[in-house]
C-alpha positions in Angstrom: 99.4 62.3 112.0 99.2 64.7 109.1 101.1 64.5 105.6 103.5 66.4 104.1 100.4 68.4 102.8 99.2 68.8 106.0 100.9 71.0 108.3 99.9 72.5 111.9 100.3 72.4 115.3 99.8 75.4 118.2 98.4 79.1 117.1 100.3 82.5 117.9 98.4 85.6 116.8 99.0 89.0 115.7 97.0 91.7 114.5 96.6 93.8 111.2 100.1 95.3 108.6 102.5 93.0 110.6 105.2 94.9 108.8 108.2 93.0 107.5 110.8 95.3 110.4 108.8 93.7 112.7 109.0 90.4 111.4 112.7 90.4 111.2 114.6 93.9 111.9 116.5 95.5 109.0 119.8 95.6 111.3 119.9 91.3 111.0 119.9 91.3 107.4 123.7 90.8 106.9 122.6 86.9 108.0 120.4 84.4 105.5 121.1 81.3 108.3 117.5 81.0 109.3 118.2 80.0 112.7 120.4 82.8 113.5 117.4 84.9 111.7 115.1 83.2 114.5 116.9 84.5 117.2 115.5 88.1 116.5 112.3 87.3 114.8 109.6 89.9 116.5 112.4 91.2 118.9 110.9 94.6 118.4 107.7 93.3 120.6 110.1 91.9 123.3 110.9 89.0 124.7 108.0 87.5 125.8 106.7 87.2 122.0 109.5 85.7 121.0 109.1 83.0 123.5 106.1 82.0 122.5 106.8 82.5 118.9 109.5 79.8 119.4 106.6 77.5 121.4 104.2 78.1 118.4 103.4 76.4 114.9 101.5 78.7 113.1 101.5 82.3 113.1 97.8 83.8 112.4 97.6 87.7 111.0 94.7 90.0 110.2 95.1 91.7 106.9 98.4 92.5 104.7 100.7 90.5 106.9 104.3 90.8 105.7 103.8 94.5 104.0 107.2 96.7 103.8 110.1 96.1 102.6 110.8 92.5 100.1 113.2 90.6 102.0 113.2 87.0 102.3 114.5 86.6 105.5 110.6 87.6 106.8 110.1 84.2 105.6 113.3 82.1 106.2 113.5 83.7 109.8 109.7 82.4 110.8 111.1 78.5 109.4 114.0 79.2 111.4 111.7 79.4 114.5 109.7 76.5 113.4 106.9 78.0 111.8 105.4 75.3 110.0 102.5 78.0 108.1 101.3 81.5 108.1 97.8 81.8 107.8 95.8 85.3 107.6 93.1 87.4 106.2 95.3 88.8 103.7 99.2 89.3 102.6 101.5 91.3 101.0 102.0 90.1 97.4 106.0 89.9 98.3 105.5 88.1 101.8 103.3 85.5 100.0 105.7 84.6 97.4 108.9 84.6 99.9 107.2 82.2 101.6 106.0 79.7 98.6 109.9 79.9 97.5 111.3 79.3 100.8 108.8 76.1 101.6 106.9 77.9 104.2 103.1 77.4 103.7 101.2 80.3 103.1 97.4 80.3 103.6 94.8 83.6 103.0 91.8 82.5 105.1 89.6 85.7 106.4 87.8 83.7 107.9 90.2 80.7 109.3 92.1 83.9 110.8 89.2 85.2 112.2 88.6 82.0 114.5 91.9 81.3 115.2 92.7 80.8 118.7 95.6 82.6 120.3 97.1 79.1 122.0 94.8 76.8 119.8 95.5 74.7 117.3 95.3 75.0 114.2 95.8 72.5 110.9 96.5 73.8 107.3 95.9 71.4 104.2 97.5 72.9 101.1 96.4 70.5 98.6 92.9 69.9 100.1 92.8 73.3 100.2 91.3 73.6 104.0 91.7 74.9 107.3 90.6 73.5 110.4 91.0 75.2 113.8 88.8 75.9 116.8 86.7 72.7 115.9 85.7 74.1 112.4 87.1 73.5 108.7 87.5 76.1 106.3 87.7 75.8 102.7 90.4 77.9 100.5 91.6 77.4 96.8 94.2 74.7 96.9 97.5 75.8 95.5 98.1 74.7 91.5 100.5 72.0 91.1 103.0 74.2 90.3 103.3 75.1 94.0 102.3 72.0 95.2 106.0 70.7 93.6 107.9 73.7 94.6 106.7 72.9 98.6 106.9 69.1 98.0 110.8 70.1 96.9 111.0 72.2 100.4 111.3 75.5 98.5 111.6 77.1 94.8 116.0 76.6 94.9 115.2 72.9 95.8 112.6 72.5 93.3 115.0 74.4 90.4 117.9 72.1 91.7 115.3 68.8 91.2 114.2 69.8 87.9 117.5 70.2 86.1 119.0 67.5 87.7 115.6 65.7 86.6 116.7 67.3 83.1 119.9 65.5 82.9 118.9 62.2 83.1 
């Protein structure tokens, strides 16, 4: 049993510049509900990957996952599915912070993505600052407590909303 820290569970990989029309086409935009999102999250690779998409917890990339355009939906549209973490060798700068301010954890591990299983498991630790998968651990520079709050809060609106209210007292 992990904490809320600690998030994991069954691998799905993809390769190098997952770009963010992949992730979520520009024609499902008009929506922000992440669950109608997660309907057409990697619909341009067909049905099949969506399928397992949906059976998966973590989404492994090579390098600059997330490039293209800056929309948020790339993010809220992987939590929709149940992505619980995005791990990969590298991401775009826009991708990474989506994901930090919609509570989905975001993880640069060369090497974590490297031995990733497609179908494994694998087991993200954001304030240890590790990765385990395919029965090794991998370290990675924990996130400040600044982002440790805004993930705690499930997200940077959350974490705004706590503060002031935490403000007012």
């Amino acid at each position: 049993m992990g904490s809320a820290h600690r998030v994991g569970g069954k691998v799905i990989t993809f390769g190098e510049n997952v770009n963010t029309d992949v992730i979520i086409p520009g024609r499902y935009l008009v929506s922000i509900d992440p669950a109608e999102l997660a309907e057409h999250a990697f619909e341009p690779l067909g049905a099949e990957t969506q399928a397992r998409l949906r059976a998966s917890d973590v989404v492994v990339a090579g390098r600059n996952f997330g490039c293209g355009s800056a929309r948020e939906q790339a993010a809220t549209c992987l939590l929709g599915a149940g992505i619980k973490a995005v791990v990969a060798a590298s991401f775009s700068r826009v991708f990474f912070r989506n994901a930090i301010n919609t509570g989905l954890v975001a993880v640069e591990s060369p090497a974590a993505a490297e031995a990733a299983a497609d179908g494994g498991e694998m087991w993200v630790d954001y304030d240890a600052g590790t990765v385990e998968t395919s029965g090794q651990t991998f370290p990675f520079s924990p996130y400040p407590q600044v982002l440790r709050e805004i993930m705690a809060d499930g997200g940077l609106i959350p974490h705004l909303m706590a503060s002031f209210a935490g403000g007012n007292q």
